[in-house]
Backbone as a printed PyTorch tensor [residue, N CA C, xyz], in Angstrom:
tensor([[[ 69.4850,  44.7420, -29.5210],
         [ 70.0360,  44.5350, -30.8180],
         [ 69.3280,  43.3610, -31.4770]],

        [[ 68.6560,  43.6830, -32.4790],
         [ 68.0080,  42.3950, -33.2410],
         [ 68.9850,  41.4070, -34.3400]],

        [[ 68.6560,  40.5080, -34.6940],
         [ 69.1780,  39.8490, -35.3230],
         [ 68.5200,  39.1690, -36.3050]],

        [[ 69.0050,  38.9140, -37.2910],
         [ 68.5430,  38.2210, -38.6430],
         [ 68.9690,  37.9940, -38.8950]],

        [[ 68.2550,  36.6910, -39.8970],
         [ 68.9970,  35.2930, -40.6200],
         [ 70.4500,  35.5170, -41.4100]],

        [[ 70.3490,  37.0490, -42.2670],
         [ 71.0860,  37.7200, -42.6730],
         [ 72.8310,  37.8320, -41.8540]],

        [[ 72.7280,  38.0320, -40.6520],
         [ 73.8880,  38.3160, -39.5630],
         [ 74.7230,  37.0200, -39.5360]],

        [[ 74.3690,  35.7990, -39.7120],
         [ 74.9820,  34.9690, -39.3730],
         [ 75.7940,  34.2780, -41.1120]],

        [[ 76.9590,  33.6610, -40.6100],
         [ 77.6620,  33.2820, -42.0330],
         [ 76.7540,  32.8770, -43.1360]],

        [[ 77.0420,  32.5370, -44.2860],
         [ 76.2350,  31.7480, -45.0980],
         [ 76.2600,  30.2030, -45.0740]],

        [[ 76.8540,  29.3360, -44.2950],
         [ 77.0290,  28.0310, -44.1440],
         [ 75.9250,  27.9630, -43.0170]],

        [[ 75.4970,  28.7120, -41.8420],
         [ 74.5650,  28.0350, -41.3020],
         [ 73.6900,  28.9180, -41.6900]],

        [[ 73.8340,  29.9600, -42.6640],
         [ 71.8730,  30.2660, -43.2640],
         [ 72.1050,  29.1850, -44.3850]],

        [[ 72.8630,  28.5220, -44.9460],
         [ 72.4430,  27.1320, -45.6220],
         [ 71.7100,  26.2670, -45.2680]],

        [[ 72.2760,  25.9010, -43.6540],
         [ 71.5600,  24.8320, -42.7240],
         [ 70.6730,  24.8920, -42.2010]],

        [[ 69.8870,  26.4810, -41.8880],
         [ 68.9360,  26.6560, -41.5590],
         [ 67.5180,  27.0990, -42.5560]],

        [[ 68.3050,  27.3960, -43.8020],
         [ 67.3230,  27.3440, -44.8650],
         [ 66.7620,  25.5620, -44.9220]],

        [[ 67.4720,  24.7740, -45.1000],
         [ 67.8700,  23.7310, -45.2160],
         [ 66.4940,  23.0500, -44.4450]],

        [[ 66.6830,  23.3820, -43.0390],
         [ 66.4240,  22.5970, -42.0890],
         [ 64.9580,  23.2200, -41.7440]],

        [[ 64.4290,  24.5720, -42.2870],
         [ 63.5300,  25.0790, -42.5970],
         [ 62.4250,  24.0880, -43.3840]],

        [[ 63.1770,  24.2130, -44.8580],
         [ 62.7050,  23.2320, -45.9040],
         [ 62.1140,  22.4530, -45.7110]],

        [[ 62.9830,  21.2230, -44.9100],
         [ 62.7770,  20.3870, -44.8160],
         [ 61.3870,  20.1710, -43.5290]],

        [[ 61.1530,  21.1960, -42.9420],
         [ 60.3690,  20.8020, -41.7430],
         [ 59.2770,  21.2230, -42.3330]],

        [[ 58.7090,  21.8670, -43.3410],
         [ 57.6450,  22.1670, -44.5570],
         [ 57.3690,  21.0260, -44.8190]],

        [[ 58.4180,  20.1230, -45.3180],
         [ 58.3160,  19.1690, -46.1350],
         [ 57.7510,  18.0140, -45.1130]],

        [[ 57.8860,  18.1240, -43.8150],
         [ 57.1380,  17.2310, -42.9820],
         [ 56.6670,  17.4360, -42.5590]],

        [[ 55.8830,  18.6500, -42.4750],
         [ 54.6070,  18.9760, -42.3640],
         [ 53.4360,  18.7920, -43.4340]],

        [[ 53.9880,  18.9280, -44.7010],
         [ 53.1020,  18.8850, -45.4930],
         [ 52.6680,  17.3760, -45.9360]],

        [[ 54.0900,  16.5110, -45.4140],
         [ 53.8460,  15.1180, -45.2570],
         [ 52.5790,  14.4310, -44.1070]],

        [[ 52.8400,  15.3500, -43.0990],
         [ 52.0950,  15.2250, -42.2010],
         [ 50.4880,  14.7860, -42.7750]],

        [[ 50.2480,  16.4570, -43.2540],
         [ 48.8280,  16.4790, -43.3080],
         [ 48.2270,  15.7160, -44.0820]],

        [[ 49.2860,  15.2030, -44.9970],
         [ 49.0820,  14.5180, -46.5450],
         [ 48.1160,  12.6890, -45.6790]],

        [[ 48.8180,  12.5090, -44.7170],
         [ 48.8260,  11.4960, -43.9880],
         [ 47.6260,  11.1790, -43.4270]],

        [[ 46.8410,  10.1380, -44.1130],
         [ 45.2230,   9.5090, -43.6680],
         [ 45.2750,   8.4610, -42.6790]],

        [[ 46.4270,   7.7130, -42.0520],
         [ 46.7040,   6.8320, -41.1980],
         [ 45.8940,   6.8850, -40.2890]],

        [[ 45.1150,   6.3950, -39.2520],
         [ 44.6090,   6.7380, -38.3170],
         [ 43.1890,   7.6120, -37.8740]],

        [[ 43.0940,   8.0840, -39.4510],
         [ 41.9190,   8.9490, -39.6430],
         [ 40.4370,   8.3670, -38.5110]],

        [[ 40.0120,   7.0550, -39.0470],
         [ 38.9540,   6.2380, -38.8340],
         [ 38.8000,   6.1690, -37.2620]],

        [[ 40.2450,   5.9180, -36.7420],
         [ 40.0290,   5.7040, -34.9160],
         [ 40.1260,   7.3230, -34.6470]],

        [[ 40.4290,   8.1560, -34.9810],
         [ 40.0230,   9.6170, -34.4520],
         [ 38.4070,   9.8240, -34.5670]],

        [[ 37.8850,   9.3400, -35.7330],
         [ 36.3550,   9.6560, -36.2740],
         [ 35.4670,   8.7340, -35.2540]],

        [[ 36.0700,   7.4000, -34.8260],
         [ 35.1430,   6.4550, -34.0470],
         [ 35.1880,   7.4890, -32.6930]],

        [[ 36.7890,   8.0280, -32.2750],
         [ 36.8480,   8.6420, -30.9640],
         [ 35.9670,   9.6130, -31.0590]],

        [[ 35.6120,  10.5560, -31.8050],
         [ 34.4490,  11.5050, -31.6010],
         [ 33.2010,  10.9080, -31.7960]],

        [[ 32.8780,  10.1630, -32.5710],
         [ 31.3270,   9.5470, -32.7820],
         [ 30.8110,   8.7930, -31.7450]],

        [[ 32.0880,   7.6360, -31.0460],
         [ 31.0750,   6.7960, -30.2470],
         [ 30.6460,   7.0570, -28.8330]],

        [[ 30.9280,   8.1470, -28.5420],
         [ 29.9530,   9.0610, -27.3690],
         [ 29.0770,   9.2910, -27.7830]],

        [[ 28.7380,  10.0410, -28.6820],
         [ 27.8440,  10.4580, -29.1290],
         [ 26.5170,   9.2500, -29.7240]],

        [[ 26.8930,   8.2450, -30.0200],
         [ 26.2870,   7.3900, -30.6030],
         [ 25.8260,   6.3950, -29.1250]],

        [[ 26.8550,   6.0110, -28.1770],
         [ 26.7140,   5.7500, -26.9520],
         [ 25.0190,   6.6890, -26.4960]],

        [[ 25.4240,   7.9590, -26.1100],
         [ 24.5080,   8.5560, -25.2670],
         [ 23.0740,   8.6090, -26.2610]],

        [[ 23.2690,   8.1820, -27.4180],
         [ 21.6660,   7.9640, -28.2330],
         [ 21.1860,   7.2010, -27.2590]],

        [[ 22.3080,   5.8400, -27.8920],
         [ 22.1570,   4.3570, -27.5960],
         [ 21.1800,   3.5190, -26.5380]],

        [[ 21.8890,   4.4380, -25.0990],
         [ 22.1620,   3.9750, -23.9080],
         [ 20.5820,   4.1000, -23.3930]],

        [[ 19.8510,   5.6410, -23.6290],
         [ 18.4650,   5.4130, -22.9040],
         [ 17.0360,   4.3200, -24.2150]],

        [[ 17.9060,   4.4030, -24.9400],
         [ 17.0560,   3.0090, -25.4030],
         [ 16.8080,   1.8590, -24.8460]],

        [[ 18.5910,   1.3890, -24.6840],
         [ 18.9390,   0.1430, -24.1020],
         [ 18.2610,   0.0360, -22.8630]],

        [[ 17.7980,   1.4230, -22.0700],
         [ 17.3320,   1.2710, -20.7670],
         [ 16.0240,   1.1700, -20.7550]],

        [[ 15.3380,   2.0630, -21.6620],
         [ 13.4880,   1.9580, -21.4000],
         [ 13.7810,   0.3430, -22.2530]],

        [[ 14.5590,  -0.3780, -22.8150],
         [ 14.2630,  -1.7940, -23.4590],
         [ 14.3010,  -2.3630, -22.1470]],

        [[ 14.9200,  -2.6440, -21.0660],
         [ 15.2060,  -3.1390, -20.5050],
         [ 13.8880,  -3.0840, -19.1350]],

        [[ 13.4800,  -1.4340, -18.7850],
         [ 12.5090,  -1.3890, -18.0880],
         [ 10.7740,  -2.3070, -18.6190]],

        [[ 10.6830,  -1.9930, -20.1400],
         [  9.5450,  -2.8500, -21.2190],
         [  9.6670,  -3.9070, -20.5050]],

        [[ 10.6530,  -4.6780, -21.1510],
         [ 10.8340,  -5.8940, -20.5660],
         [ 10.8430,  -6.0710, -19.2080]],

        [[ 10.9270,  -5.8500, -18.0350],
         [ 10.7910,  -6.0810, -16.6530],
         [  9.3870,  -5.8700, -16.6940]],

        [[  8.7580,  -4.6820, -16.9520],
         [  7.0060,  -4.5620, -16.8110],
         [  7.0370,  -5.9670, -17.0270]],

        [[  6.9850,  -6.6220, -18.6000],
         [  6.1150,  -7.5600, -18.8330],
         [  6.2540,  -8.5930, -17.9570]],

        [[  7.7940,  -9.0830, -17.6090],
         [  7.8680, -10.0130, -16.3890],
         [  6.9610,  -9.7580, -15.9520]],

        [[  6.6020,  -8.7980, -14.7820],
         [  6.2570,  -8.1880, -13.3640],
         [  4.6310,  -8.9740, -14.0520]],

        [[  4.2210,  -8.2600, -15.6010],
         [  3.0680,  -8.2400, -15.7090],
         [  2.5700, -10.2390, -15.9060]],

        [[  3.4730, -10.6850, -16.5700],
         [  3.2400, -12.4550, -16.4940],
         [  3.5010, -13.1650, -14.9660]],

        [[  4.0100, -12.4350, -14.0790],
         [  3.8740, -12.5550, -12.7800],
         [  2.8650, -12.8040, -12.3840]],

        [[  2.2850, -11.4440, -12.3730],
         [  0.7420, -10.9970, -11.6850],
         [  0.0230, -11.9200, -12.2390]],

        [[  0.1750, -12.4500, -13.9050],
         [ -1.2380, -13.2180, -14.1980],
         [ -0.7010, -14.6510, -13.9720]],

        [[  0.2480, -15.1980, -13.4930],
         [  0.6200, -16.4950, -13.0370],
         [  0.1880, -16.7310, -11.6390]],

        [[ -0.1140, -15.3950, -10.8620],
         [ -0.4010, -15.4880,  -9.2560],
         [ -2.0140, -15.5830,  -9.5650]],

        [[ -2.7690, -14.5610, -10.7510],
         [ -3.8090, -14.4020, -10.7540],
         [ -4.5670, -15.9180, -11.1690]],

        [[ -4.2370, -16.5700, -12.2810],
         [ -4.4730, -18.0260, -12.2040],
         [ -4.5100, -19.1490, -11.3940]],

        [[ -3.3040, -19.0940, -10.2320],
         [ -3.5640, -19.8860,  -8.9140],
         [ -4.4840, -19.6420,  -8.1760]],

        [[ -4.8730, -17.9340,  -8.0110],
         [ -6.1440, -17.6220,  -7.4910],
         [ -7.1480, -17.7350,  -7.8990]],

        [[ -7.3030, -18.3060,  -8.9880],
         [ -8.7950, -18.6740,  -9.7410],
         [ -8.7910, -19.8690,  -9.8720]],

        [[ -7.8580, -20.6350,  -9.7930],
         [ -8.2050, -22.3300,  -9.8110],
         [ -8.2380, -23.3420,  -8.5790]],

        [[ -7.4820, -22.1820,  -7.4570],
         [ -7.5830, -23.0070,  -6.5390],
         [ -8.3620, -22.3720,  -5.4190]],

        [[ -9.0670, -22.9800,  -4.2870],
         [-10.3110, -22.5380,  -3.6780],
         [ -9.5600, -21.7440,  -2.1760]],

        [[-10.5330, -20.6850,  -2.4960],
         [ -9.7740, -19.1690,  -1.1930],
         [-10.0090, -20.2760,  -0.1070]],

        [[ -8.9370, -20.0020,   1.1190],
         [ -9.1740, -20.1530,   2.1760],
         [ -8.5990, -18.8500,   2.7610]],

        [[ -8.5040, -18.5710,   4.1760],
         [ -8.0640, -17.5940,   4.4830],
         [ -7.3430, -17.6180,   5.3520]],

        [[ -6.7330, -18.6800,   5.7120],
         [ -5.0250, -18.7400,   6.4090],
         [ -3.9000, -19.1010,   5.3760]],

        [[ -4.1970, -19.6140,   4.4380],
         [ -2.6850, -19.6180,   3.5810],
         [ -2.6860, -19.3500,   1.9840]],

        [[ -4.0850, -19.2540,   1.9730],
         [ -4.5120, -18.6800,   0.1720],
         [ -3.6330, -17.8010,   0.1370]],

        [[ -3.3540, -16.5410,   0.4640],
         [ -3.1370, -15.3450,   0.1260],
         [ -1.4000, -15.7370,   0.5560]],

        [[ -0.4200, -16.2530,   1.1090],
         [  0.7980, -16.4900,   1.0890],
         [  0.5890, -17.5590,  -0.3150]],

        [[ -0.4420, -18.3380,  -0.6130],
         [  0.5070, -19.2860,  -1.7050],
         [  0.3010, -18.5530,  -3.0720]],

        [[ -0.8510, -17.7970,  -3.1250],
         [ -0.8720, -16.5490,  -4.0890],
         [  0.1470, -15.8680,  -4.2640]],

        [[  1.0910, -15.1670,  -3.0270],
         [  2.5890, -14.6520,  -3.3510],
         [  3.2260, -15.6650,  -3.6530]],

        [[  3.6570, -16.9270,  -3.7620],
         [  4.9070, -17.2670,  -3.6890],
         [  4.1140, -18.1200,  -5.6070]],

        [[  3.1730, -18.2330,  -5.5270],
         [  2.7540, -18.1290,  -7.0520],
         [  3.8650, -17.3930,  -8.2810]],

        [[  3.8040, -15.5780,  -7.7560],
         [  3.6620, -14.6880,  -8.1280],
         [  5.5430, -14.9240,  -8.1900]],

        [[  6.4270, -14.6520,  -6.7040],
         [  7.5110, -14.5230,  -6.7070],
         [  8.2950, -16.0280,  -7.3470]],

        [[  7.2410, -17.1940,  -6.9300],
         [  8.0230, -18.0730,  -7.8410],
         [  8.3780, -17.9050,  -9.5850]],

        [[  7.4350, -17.4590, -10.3310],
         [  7.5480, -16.9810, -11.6680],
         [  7.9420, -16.5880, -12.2850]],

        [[  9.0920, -15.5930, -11.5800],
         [  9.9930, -14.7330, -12.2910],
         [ 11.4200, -14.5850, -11.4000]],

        [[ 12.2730, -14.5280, -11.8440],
         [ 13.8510, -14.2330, -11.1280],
         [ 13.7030, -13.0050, -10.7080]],

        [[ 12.8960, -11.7920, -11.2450],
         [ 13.0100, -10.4180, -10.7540],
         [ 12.6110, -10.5880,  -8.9500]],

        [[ 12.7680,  -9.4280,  -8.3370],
         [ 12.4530,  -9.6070,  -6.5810],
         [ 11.4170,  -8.8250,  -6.8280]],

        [[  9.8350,  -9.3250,  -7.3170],
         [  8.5730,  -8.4030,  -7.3290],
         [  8.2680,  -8.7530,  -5.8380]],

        [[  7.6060,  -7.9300,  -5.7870],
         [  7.1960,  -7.2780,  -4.3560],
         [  5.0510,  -7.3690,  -4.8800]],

        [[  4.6970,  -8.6280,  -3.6270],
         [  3.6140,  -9.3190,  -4.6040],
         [  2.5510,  -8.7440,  -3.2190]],

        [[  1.3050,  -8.3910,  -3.7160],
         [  0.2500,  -7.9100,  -2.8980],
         [ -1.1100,  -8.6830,  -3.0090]],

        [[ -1.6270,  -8.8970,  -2.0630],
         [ -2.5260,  -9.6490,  -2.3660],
         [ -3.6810,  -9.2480,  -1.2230]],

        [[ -4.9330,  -8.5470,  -1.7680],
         [ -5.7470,  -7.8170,  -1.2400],
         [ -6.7690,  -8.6770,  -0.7430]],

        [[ -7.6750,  -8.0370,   0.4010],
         [ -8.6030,  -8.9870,   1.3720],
         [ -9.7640,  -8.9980,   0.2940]],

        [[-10.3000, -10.3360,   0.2970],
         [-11.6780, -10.6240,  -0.0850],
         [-12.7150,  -9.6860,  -0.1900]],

        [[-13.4000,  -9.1540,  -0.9680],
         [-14.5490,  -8.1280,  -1.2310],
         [-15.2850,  -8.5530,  -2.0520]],

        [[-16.3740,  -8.3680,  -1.6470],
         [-17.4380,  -8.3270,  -2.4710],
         [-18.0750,  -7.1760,  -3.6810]],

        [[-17.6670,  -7.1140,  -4.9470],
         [-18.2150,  -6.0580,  -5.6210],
         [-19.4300,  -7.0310,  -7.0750]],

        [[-19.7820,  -6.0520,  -7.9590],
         [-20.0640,  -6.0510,  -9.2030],
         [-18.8370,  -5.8180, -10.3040]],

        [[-19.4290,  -5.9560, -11.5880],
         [-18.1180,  -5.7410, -12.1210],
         [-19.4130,  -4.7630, -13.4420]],

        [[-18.5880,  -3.3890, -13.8040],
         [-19.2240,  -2.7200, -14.5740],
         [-19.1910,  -2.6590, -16.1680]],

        [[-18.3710,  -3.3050, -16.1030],
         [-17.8170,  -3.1980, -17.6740],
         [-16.2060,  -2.7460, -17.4620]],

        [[-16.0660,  -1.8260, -16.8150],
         [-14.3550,  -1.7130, -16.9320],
         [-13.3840,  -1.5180, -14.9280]],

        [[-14.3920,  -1.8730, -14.3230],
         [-14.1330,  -2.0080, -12.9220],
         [-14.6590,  -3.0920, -12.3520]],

        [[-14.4140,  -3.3200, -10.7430],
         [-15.2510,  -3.9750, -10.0820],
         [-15.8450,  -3.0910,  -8.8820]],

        [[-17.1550,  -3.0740,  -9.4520],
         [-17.5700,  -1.8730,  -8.0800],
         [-17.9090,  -2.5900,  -6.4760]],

        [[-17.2740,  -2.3850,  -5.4260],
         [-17.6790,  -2.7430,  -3.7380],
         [-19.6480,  -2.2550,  -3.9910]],

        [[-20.0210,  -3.4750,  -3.7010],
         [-21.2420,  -3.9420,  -3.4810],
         [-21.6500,  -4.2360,  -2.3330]],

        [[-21.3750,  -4.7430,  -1.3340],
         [-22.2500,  -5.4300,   0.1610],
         [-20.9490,  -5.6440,   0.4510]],

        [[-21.2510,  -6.0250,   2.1490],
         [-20.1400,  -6.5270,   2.8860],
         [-19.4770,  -8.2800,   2.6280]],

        [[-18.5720,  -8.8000,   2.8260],
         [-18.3660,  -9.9480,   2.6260],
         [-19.1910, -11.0490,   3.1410]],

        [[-19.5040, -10.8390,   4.6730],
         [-20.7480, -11.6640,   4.8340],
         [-22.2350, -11.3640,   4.2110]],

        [[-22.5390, -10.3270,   3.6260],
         [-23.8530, -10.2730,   2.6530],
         [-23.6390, -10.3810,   1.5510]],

        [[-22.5430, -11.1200,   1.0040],
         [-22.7030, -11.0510,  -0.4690],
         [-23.5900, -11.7580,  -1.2870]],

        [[-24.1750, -11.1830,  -2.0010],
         [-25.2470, -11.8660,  -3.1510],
         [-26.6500, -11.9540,  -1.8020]],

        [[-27.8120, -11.7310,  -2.7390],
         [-28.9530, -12.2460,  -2.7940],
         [-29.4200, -13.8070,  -1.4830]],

        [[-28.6360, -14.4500,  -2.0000],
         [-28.4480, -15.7260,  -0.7330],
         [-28.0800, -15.5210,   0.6250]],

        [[-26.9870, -14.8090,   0.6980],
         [-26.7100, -14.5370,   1.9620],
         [-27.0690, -13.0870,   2.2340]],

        [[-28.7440, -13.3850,   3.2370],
         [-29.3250, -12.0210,   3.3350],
         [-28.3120, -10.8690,   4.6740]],

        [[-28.7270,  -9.9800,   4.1440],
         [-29.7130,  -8.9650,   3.7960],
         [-28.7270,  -8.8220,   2.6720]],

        [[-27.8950,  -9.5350,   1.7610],
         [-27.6520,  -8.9120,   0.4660],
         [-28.5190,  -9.0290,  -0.3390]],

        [[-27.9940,  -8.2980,  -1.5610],
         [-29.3010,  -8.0210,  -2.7540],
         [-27.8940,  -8.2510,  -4.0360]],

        [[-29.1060,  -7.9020,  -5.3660],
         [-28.0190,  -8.1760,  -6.5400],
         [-27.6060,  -6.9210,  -6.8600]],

        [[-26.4580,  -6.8000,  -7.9060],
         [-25.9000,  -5.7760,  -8.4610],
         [-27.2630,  -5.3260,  -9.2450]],

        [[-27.0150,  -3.9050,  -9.6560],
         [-27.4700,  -2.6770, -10.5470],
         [-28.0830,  -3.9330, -11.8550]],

        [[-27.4020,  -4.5310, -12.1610],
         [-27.8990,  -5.2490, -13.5830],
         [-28.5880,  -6.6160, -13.6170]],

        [[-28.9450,  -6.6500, -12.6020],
         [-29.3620,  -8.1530, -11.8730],
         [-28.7500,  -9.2030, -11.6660]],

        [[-27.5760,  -8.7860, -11.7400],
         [-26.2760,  -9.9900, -11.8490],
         [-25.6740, -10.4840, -10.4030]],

        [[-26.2300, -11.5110,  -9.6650],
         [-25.5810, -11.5820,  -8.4480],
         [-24.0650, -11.5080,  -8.5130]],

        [[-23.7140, -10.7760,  -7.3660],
         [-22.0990, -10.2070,  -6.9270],
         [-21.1660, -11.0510,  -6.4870]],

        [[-20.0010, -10.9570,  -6.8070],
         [-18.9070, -11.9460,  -6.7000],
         [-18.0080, -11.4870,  -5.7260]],

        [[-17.1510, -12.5770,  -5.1380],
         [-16.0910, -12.3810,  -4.4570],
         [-14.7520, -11.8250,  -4.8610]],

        [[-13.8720, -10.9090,  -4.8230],
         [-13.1170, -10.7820,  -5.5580],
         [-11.8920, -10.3140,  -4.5260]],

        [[-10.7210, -10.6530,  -5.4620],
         [ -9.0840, -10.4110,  -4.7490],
         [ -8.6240,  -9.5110,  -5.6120]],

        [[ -7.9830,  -8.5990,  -5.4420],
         [ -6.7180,  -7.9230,  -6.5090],
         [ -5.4440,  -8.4080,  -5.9540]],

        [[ -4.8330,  -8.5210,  -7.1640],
         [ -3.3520,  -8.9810,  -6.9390],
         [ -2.6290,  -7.8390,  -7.7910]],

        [[ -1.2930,  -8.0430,  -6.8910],
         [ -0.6550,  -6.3420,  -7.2910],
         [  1.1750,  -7.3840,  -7.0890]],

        [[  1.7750,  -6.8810,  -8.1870],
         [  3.5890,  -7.1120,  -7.8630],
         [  4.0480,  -5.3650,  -8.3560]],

        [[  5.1120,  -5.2990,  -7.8880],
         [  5.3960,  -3.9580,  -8.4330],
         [  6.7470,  -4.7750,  -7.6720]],

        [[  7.7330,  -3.5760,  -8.8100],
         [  9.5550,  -3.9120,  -8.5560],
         [ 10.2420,  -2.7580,  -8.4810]],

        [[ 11.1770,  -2.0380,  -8.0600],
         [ 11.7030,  -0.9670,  -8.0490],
         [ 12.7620,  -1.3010,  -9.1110]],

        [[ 12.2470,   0.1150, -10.1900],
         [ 13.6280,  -0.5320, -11.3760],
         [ 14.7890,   0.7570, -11.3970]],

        [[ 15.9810,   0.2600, -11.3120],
         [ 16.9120,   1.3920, -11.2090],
         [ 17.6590,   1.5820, -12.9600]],

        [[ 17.4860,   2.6900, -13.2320],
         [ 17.7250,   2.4010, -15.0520],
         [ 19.7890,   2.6060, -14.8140]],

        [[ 20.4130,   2.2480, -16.4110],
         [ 21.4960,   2.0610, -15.9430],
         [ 22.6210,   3.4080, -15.2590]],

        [[ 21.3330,   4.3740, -16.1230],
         [ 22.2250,   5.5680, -16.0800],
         [ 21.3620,   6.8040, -15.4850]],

        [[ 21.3240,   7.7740, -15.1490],
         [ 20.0000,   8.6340, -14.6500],
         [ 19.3660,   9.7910, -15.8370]],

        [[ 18.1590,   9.9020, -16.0180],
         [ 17.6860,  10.0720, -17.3010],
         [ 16.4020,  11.1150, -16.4890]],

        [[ 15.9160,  12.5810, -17.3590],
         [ 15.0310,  13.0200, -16.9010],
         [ 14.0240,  12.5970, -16.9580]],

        [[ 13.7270,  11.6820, -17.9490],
         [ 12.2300,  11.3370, -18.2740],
         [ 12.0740,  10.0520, -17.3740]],

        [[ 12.8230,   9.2370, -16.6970],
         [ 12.9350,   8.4600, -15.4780],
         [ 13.0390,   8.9960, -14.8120]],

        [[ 12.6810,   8.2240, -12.9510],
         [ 12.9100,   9.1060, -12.0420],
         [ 14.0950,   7.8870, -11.3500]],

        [[ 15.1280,   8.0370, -10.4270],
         [ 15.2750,   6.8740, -10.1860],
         [ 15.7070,   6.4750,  -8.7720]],

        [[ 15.0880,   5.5280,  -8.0640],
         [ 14.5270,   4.7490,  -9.0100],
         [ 13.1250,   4.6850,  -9.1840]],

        [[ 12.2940,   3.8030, -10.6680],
         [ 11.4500,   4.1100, -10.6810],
         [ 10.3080,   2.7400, -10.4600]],

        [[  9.1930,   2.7140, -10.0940],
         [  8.0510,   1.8540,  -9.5580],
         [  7.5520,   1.2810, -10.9890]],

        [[  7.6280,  -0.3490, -11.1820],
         [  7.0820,  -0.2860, -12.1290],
         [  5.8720,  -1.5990, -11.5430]],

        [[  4.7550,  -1.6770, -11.5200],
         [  3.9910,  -2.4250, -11.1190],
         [  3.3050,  -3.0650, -11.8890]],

        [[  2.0900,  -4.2210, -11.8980],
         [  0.8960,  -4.3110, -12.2950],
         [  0.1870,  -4.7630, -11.7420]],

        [[ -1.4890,  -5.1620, -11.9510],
         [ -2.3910,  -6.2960, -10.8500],
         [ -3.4500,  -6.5530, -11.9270]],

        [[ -4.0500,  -7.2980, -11.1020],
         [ -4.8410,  -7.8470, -11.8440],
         [ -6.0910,  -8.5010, -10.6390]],

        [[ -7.6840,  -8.0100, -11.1090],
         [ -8.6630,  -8.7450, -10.1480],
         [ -9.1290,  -9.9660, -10.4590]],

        [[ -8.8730, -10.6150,  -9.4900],
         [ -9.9330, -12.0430, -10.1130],
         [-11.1220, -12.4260,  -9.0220]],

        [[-12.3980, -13.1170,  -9.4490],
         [-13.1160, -13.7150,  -9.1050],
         [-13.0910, -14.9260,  -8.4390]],

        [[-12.6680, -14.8540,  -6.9300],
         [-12.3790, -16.0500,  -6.7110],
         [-13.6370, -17.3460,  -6.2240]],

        [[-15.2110, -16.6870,  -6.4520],
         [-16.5320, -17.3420,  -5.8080],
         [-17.1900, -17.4120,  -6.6230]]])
């Protein structure tokens, strides 16, 4: 048996017309209502504005560590050019050069003595360390007549973990540099 509004007295289809009305009327109040608009609009935007944000904030942050790592390397590479190789503690005061310089934990390398040329954008291995140069025979000079130098590479590299995991990072990822110097 169905029923409609109709079936019941007219005093409560008054109250329920009534009470109908009125719930229109606060609804339409409702929608009318801009209160709050702005923190609903921030709640959808600032994810979105976040996940721009965030791999910026991170390759800023990796930039910046290179260059540490990289004013590292040339703070170790300067002790190695001003002060004279020996070969029991040169190459430890060369690291602590390197790790003293920066708060980051670089991870500092410091390669054995060789003898090369230098080509314009390398240093090419020339003779053994005891024949290097012309003077100490049986060496001879480089390709350009330029007697051959002694040389070190210095290397720091840091493992950088970015804040969040990103495809175009791997993580974590190696960020290094070096630098050769002439230490003869």
């Amino acid at each position: 048996m169905a029923c409609s509004l109709w079936d019941f007295p007219s005093s409560v289809r008054s109250v329920l017309h009534r009470a109908a009305a009125g719930c229109c009327r606060f609804a339409a109040a409702l929608a009318r209502d801009r209160r709050g608009m702005s923190a609903v609009e921030f709640g959808v935007a600032a994810p979105i504005f976040l996940a721009i944000l965030m791999p910026v904030v991170d390759l800023g942050r990796a930039y910046s560590q290179q260059i540490q790592i990289r004013q590292a390397v040339q703070a170790g590479a300067l002790y190695a050019s001003v002060n004279v190789y020996n070969s029991s503690t040169w190459s430890s005061n060369v690291s602590s050069a390197i790790t003293n310089s920066t708060y980051l934990s670089v991870t500092p390398t410091v390669s054995a003595e060789s003898c090369g040329c230098p080509n314009g954008t390398s240093i090419v291995n020339h003779d053994t360390v005891a024949a290097c140069g012309p003077s100490n025979p049986p060496g001879t000079y480089c390709s350009d007549g330029s007697a051959p130098g002694y040389y070190v590479t210095i290397t720091g590299s840091l493992s950088y973990v970015p804040v969040m995991p990103y495809s175009i990072l791997a993580n974590p990822t190696t960020l290094s540099d070096q630098a050769v110097v002439r230490i003869q």
